[in-house]
N, C-alpha and C positions, 0 to 999 in steps of 0.2 A: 700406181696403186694407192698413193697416199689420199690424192682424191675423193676417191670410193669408200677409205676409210673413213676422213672425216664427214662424209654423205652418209654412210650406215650408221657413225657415233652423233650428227644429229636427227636421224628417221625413229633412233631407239626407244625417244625418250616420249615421243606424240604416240610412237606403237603402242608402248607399253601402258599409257591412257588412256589409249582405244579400247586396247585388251581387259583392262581392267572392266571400261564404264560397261563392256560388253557383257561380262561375267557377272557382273552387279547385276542387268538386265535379264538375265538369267535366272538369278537366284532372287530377286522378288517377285517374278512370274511365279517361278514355282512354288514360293512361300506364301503367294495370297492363292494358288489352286490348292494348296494344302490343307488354307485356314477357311479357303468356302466349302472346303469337301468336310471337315469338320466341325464346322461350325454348325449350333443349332437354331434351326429353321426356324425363320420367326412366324407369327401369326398373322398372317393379312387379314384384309378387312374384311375382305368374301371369306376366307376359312374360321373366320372369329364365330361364336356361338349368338345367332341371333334367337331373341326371346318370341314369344306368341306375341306382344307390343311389336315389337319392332318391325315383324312379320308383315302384322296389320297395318302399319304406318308405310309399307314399302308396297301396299296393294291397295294405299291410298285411302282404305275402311271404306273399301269396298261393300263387304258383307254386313256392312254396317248402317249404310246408306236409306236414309227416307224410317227409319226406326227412333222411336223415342226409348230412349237407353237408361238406365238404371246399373249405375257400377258399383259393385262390391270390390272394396281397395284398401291399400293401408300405404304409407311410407314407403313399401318396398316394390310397390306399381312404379317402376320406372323404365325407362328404354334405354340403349345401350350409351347418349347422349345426358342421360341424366336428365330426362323432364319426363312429369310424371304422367302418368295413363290417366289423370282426372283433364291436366289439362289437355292434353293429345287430343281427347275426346270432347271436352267444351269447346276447341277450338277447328273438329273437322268437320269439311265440308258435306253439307247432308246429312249429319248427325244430329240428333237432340239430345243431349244430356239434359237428365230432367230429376234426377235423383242419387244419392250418395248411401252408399251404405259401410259400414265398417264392422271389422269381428273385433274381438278381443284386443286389447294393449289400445283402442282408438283408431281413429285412422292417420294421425301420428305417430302410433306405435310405442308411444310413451306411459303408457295408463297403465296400473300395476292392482286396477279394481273395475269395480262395472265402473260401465262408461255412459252419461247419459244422450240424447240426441241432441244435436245442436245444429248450427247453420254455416255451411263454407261460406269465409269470410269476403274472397276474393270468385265466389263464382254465384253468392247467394245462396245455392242451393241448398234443402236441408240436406244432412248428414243423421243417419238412422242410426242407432247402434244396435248392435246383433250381438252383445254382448251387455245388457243394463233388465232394463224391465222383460225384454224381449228377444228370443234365441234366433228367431226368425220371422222375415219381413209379414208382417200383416198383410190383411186386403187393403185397407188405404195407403201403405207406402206403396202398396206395387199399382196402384188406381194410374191410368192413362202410360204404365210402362207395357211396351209390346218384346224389349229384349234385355234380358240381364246381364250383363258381363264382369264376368271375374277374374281379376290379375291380382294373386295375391302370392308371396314368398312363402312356401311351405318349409321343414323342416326333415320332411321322409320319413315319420315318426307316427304310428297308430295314435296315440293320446296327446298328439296337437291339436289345438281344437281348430286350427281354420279349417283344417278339413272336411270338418263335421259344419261348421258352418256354410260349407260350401253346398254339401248335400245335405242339409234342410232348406237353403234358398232351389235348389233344383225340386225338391218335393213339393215347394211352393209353386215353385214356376209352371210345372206340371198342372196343378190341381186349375193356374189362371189361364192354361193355352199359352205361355212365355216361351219366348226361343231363350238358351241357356250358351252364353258362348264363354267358356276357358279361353285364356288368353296365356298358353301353356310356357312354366317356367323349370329351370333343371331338378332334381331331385340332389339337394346337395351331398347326402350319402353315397350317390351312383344308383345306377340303375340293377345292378346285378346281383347283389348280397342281399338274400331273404336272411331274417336272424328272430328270431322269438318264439314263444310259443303264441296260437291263435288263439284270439278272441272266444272267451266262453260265448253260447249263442244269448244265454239270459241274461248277460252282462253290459250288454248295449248301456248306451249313458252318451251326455254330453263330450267326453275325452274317449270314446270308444263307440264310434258311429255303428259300427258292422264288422263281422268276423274277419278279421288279415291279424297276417301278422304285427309285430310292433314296427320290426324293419320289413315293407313292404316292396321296394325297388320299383316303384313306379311312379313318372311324374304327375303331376299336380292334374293335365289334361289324361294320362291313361288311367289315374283313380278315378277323377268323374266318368270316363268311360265304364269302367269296374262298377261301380255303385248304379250306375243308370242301368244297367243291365242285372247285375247279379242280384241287387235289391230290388229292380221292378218297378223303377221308379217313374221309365219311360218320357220323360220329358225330351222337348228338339232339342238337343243337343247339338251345340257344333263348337269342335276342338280346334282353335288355331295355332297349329304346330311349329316346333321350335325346326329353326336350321341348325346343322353343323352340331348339332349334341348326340352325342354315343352314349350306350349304356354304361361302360367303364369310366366315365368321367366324376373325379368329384370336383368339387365347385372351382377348386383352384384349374382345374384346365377348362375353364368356360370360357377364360378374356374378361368374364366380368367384375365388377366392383361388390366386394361382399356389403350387405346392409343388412345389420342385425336384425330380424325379422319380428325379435324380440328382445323387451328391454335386458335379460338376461343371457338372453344364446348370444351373446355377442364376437367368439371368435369361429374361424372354421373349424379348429382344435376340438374345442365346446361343446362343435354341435355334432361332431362323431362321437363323442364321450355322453352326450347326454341322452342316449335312451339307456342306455346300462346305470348311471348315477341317477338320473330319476325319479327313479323307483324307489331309492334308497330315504327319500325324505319322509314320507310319510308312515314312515318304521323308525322315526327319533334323530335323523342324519342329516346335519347341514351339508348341502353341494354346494355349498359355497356361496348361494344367494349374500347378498350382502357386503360384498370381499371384490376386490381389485380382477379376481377368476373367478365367476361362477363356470360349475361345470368341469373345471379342470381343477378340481381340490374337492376333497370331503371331510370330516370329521365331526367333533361331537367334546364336549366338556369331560364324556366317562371314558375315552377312548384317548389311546398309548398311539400315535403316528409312529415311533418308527416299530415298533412291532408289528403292528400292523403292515405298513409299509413292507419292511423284511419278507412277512410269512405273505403276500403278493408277489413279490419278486422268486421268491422260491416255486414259484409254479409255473413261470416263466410263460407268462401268456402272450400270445403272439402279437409285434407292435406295440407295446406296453412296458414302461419301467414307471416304480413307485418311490416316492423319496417320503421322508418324516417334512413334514411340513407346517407347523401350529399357524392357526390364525385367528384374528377375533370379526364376526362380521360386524358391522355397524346397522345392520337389518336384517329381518328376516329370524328363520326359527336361531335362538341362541344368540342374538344382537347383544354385544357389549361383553359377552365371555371365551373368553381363551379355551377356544376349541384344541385338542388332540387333532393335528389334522391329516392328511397325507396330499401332496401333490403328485399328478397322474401325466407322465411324460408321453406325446404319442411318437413313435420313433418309426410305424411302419403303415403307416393311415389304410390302405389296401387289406393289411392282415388283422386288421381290430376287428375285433368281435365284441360290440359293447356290452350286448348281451348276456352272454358268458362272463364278460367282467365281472357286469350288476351283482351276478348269481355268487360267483364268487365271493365278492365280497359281504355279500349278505351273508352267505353259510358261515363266512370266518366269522363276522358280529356275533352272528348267532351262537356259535359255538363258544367265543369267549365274552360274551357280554348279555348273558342270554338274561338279566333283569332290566336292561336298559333297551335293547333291542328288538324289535315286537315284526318278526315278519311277516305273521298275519295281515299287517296294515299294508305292505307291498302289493295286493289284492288289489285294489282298483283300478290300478294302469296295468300290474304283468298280464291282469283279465283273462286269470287259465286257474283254478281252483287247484288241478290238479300238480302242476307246477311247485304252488305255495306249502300243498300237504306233503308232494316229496322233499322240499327244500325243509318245513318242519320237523320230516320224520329223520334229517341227517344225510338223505340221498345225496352221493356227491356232483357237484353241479354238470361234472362232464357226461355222468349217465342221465341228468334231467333233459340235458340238450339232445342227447342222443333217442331221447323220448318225444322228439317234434318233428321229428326225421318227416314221419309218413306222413302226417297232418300239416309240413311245407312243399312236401313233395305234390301233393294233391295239388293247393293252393298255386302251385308255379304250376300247374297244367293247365289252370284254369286263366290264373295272371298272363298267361304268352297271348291269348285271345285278344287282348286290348295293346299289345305293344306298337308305340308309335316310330322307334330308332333302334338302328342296329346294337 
């Protein structure tokens, strides 16, 4: 027997190594099935959000082909590689690029005034501006162009003006026989939240093209569709439509790189805050212009931040905390004075209503600052008379909202007509 024993006391020691390396094997099988059943899915390349660019470049510009082309573009014409729609288009084959045109900020996006015309350095071409002596292209810039194309970063916001410079170049286009191609990009708000009251009709203006609302929920290629039709403007339109973007998306689930669209909207934060703050400046109120945050801070030299602050917090608006915040801008209205200010935290981006904020905060100004604060002047962008006399007469802002009910309800009957994604 002694034998078998010392044959079992040396078999114990290699078993019990086996046993172990085997249970090990075990137990990191099941800890990486754990951690891929858990783990969050990443974005491939096919699933990423491709632009109306990118679209065009992967169908070779195709529809592009044997046209002498004329682009309306700024800095934020780029494709998912980061080279921009001027060159994509100087350099495809069968294309002519023969003309440049630019709206507002330049077509560097840097210009904080008119911008006059000038010449791309590296393609020749002239560069028009649509924003200097001229809102929209002449008969001699559009001379020997047969198709316009516009890739330009919107905002989602009724009183940005590329938009409107997008539909005065299709009314032109129209008037010469031009094909008008969008080169369609996301709506960085999402596609699904209507929020404002609508455009008076006699109110049209350069920051307020045609009656929508402020938060329209459509992108860049379904408002030209919108405007080509509801205005009558009938120009060839042809939308080159985005991949892989849903209506629920805001910009941060696109895969893209955000580029300020403008010298001032420069975060994603900013640019859901900024149709509600807005409004607020040309009623005495820095948004911050000037300041390390535009957009995400407001105040004013006669104005108490954390009071204010407080009596915002007490209303508990959805997505929204307010803190006391002082600032001095170095530009802009109040450059060089220690603003009263408030900082505007966004904590539920989905449940902001900027909207309702704006109004918000307007009634409280109004109500305690009512020699400093003029909300009459909020008129030009909220573009609804009736809005400004209820918020004058004291209406509270939750019943003025509740007053646009029927007048967005229409509006999204008519907006589903042009929808491009789900």
């Amino acid at each position: 027997m002694e034998p078998i024993g010392r044959l079992n006391r040396s078999l114990r020691q290699p078993l019990l190594a086996l046993v172990c390396s085997f249970l090990a094997c075990v137990f990191a099988v099941s800890f990486a099935v754990a951690a891929q059943k858990h783990a969050k899915p990443k974005r491939s390349h096919v699933g990423r959000v491709q632009t109306g660019l990118d679209v065009l470049e992967s169908e070779k510009f195709a529809s592009l082909r044997g046209k002498h082309v004329g682009l309306i573009t700024n800095h934020t014409g780029v494709d998912f590689q980061g080279r921009s729609t001027m060159e994509a288009l100087a350099k495809a084959p069968g294309v002519q690029l023969v003309a440049l045109f630019s709206p507002e900020h330049g077509i560097a996006g840097h210009a904080l005034d008119r911008v006059s015309s000038s010449k791309d350095p590296s393609t020749g071409l002239p560069i028009y501006s649509l924003y200097g002596e001229q809102l929209r292209p002449t008969d001699d810039m559009l001379k020997d162009i047969d198709a316009l194309v516009f890739d330009v970063q919107d905002a989602g916001v009724r009183f940005y003006t590329y938009t409107t410079t997008m539909a005065y170049c299709m009314e032109e286009a129209a008037k010469h026989g031009i094909a008008f191609f969008v080169l369609d990009r996301p709506n960085p708000l999402n596609g699904d939240i209507l929020e404002g009251p609508m455009l008076d009709a006699d109110k049209t203006s350069f920051v307020a093209y045609f009656p929508i609302p402020v938060r329209y929920a459509l992108t860049i290629g379904e408002l030209a569709q919108f405007y080509n039709s509801e205005n009558h403007i009938n120009v060839d339109l042809r939308v080159i439509p985005m991949k892989n973007w849903h209506r629920n998306y805001f910009f941060e689930s696109t895969g893209s790189r955000w580029i300020p669209p403008s010298p001032n909207l420069r975060t994603l934060k900013g640019s859901i805050l900024y149709p509600g703050l807005e409004i607020l400046q040309s009623a005495g109120v820095s948004v911050g212009r000037g300041t390390e945050a535009p957009f995400e801070e407001f105040g004013a030299p006669w104005m108490d931040g954390g009071e204010v602050a407080a009596e915002l917090n007490a209303k508990n608006l959805p997505g929204l905390r307010f803190s006391d915040h002082p600032f001095i801008p170095v530009s802009g209205l109040y450059a060089g004075q220690r603003c009263g200010g408030v900082g505007v935290k966004v904590t539920d981006r989905a449940a902001v209503r900027s909207m309702r904020m704006g109004l918000e905060i307007a009634a409280l100004l109004q109500k305690k600052y009512p020699q400093q604060f003029d909300s009459s002047k909020i008129l030009q962008l909220i573009g609804n008379d009736q809005t400004v006399r209820d918020l004058q007469a004291g209406t509270a802002p939750e019943q003025i909202i509740r007053s646009w009910a029927g007048a967005l309800a229409a509006f999204d009957q008519v907006r589903r007509k042009y929808l491009l994604y789900p």
